[in-house]
N, C-alpha and C positions, 0 to 999 in steps of 0.2 A: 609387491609394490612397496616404497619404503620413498617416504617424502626429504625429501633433505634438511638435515637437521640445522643447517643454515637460514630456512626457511621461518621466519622470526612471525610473519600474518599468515594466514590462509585462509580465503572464503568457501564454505562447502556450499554448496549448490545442488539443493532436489532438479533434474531436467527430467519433465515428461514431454514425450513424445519430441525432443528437439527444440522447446522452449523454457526458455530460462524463468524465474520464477519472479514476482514481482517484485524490486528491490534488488533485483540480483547484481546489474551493473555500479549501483552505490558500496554495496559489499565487498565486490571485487575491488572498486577504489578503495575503501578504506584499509582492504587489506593489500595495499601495494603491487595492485595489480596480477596476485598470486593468486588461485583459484582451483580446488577439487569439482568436477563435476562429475555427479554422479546419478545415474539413473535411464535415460532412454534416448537417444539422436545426442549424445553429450557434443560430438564435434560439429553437429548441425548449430545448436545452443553457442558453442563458442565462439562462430562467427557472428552473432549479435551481442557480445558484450564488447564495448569500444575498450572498456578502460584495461582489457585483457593487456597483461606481459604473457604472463607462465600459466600452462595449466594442464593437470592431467584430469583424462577423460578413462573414467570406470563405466562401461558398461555394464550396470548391477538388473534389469526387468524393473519389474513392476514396483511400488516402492514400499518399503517396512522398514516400517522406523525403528524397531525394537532390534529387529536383525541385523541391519545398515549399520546401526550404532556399536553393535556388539563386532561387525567388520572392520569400522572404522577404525574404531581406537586404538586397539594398537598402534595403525598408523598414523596416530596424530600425537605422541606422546611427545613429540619433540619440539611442536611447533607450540605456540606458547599464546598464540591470539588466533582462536573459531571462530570466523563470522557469520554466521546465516542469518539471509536477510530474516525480516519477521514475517513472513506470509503463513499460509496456514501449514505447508510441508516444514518448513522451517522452525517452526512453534512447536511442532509435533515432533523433530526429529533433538532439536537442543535440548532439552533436561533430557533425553534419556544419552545422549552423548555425554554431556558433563557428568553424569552417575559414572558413564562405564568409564571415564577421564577419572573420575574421584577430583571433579576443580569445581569449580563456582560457577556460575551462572549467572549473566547479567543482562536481563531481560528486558527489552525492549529500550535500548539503546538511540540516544539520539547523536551522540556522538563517542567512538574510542578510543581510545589514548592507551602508549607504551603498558601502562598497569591502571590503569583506571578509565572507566564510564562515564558519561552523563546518561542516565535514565530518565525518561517520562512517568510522571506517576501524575494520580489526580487527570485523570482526561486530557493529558499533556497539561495545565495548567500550570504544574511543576517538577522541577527539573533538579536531579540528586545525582551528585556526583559520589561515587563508588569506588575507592582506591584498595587496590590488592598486592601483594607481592608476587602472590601465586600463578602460577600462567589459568587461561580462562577461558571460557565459552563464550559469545555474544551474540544477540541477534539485534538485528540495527532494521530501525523503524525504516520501512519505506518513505522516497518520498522529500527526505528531510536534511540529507548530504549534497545529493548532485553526483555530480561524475565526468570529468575531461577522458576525452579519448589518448589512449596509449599511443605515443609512435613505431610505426614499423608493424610487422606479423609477429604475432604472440606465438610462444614456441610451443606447441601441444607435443604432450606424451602422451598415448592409449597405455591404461593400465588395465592387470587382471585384479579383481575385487573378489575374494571368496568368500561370499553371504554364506552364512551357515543356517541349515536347517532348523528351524526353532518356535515355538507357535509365537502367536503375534496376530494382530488387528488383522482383519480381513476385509477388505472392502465385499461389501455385497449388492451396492449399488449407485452409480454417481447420476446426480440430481444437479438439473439445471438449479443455481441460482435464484431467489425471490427478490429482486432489486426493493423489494419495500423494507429488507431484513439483510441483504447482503451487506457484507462489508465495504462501509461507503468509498474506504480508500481504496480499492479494487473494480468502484464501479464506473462502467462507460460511457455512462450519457447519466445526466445530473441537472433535476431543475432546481433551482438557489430559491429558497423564500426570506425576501427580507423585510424590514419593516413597513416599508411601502405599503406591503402585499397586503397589508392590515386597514389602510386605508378606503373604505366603500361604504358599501351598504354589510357584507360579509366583516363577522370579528375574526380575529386572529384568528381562534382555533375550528373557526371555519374554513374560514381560506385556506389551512394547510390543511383539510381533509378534502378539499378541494383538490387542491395541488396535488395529495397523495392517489388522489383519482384517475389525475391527466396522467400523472408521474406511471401508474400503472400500465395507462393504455398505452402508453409511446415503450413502453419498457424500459422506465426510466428509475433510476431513486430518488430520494428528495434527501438534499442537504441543507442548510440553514447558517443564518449569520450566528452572532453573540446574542445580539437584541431577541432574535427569536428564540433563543432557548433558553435565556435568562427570563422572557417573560412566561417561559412555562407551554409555548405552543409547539414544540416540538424539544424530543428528547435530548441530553446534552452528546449522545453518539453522531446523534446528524450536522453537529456543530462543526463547519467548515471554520479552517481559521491556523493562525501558530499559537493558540490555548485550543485548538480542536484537533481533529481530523486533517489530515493533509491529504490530497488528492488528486490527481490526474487525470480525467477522462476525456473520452475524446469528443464531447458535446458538454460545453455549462450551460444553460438559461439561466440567467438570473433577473428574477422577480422581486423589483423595489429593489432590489441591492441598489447601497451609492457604494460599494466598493472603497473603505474603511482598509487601510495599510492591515490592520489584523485579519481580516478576510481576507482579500488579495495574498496574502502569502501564505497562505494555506491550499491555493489554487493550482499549485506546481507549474506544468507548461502545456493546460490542455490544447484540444488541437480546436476547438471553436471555440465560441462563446458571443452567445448572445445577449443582450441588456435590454431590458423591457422597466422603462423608466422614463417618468416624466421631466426628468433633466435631463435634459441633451447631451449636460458637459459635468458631469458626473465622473467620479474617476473609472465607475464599472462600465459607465458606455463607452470612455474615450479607449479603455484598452478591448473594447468586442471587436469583433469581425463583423458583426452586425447591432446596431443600437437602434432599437424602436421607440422613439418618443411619442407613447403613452400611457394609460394608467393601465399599474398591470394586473391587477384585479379586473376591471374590465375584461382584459384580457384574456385572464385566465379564464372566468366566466364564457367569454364567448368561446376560447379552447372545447374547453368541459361540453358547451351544448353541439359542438361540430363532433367532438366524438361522443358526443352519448352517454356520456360517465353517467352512475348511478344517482349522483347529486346534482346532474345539471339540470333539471327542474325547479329545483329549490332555489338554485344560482340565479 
C-alpha cells in the first residue's frame, strides 16, 4: 500500500466493528476530505462519514496501537498532516505514530492549519497556537470544527496492511462505561445542573448529589454550566461550555439553565433537549423540544422520590 505522495492531509481513523470513531467526520473535513481507515467493517464506517472524497480501507483485526503504528509509518512519510480525531483510540494510537514518524505532536487540537495548531489547554479555557515547519501528527478535539457533506461518491481503495507481530497492550476485557466517570463529551443522555437548581430548600452541593442520583438511575451523566463549577459544586470536567466540555448527546435536561451563549455552544447538535425552568422565555427553553415551566429542584426532588434514589428521603 503506498499513499500518494500528493496527498498533503490525511485523517487516520481506528473503525471497530464498522463504526467510525467519535470526531471522525470533523477529522476527515479538516483533512480535505482524504481519509485512512483502518481496523474492522472500514467500508461499512465509510458510508457514514459525509464529508468523505478519497479513502483507503485497511482491514487490520482487532486494534494495536503499538503494531498499527509501527504498520503505519512507513506509509505515511510523505503525507505531512495526521489527523486523528481525539477519542480514546485516537489518543492511544498518536504519540506512538509521531515516535515511529520522528514528528511532533500536537495534541488536542481545536483547530489545523497548513504548519500550525490551535490547542486547547487549561480545560479548553485557553487556546495556543503552535507553528512548525516540520510535517506533523494531530489529534483534533471532537465536537468543535463541524463538517459539510462532500459532493458525489468518495472513491474507496481496499488496501493490504501488514501488522507485524510484536507484543503490545492486550485487551483483556471491555467494560461498559460508568456515565458518573465517563467521558462527558462521548456521553448520550446528560442532565445540565444550573444555577437555578440551587434555588429551594436543597444547597448547591446537595442538589448535585441529588442530580448525580437521578443522573445514575436513568443512566445518565451530569454535566454543568460555569456558575456551577466556579462555585465549587461540581468538578471543572463536568463543565459544559466553549471554556468546557463540548458535547453531543442525544438527551440534554437542563436544570435552572438560562442557556448563557457560553453554555449553549458547548451543546453541539444534540437530538433532544429539555428545559426545566421557571422562565418560559429563557434562551434554554426557547431552543428545547420540550420546556417545563417550573422549579427545577422541585423537580428534581420529586424525580429522586419516583425513582427511589438513595437521597430521596432527605429530598
Amino acid at each position: 500500500m503506498n499513499v500518494p505522495v500528493n496527498t498533503d492531509s490525511l485523517a487516520l481513523l481506528v473503525i471497530r466493528r464498522g463504526v467510525p470513531p467519535l470526531g471522525g467526520d470533523e477529522a476527515v473535513a479538516e483533512a480535505d476530505g482524504n481519509a485512512l481507515l483502518v481496523g474492522s467493517g472500514c467500508a461499512q464506517a465509510a458510508d457514514q462519514l459525509p464529508p468523505l472524497r478519497r479513502a483507503w480501507c485497511a482491514e487490520a483485526g482487532d486494534f494495536a496501537a503499538g503494531a498499527w503504528a509501527d504498520a503505519l509509518a512507513p506509509l505515511l512519510r510523505d503525507v505531512r498532516r495526521v489527523v486523528l480525531p481525539a477519542s480514546a483510540d485516537g489518543r492511544d494510537l498518536a504519540p506512538r505514530l509521531a515516535a515511529e514518524l520522528d514528528r511532533p505532536l500536537l495534541a488536542g487540537a481545536v483547530r489545523i492549519g497548513e504548519q500550525c495548531a490551535d490547542l486547547a489547554r487549561w480545560d479548553g479555557r485557553l487556546s495556543v497556537t503552535v507553528e512548525t515547519s516540520r510535517p506533523f501528527v494531530a489529534t483534533l478535539v471532537p465536537g468543535v470544527r463541524g463538517s459539510a457533506p462532500a459532493e458525489g461518491t468518495p472513491e474507496v481503495t481496499h488496501v493490504d496492511l501488514d501488522v507485524p507481530e510484536s507484543p503490545d497492550a492486550r485487551v483483556l476485557e471491555v467494560l461498559d462505561p460508568d456515565p458518573a466517570t465517563a467521558d462527558l463529551a462521548e456521553a448520550p443522555r446528560i442532565l445540565g445542573a444550573g444555577a437555578g437548581l440551587a434555588r429551594g430548600a436543597l444547597t448547591g452541593p446537595e442538589s448535585l448529589a441529588l442530580l448525580g442520583e437521578v443522573a445514575s438511575a436513568l443512566g445518565a451523566s451530569v454535566g454543568a454550566t460555569r456558575v456551577v463549577t466556579d462555585a465549587g459544586w461540581a468538578p471543572y470536567e463536568r463543565q459544559i461550555g466553549t471554556t468546557g466540555v463540548v458535547v453531543d448527546p442525544d438527551l440534554y435536561v437542563a436544570f435552572g439553565v438560562s442557556g448563557a451563549t457560553q453554555h449553549t455552544g458547548g451543546l453541539g447538535n444534540p437530538r433532544h433537549v429539555v428545559s426545566v425552568n421557571t422562565d418560559g422565555s429563557s434562551p434554554m427553553t426557547a431552543m428545547a423540544d420540550l420546556g417545563l415551566v417550573t422549579d427545577a429542584q422541585e423537580l428534581l426532588r420529586e424525580l429522586a422520590r419516583r425513582l427511589d434514589t438513595p437521597g430521596s428521603k432527605d429530598a
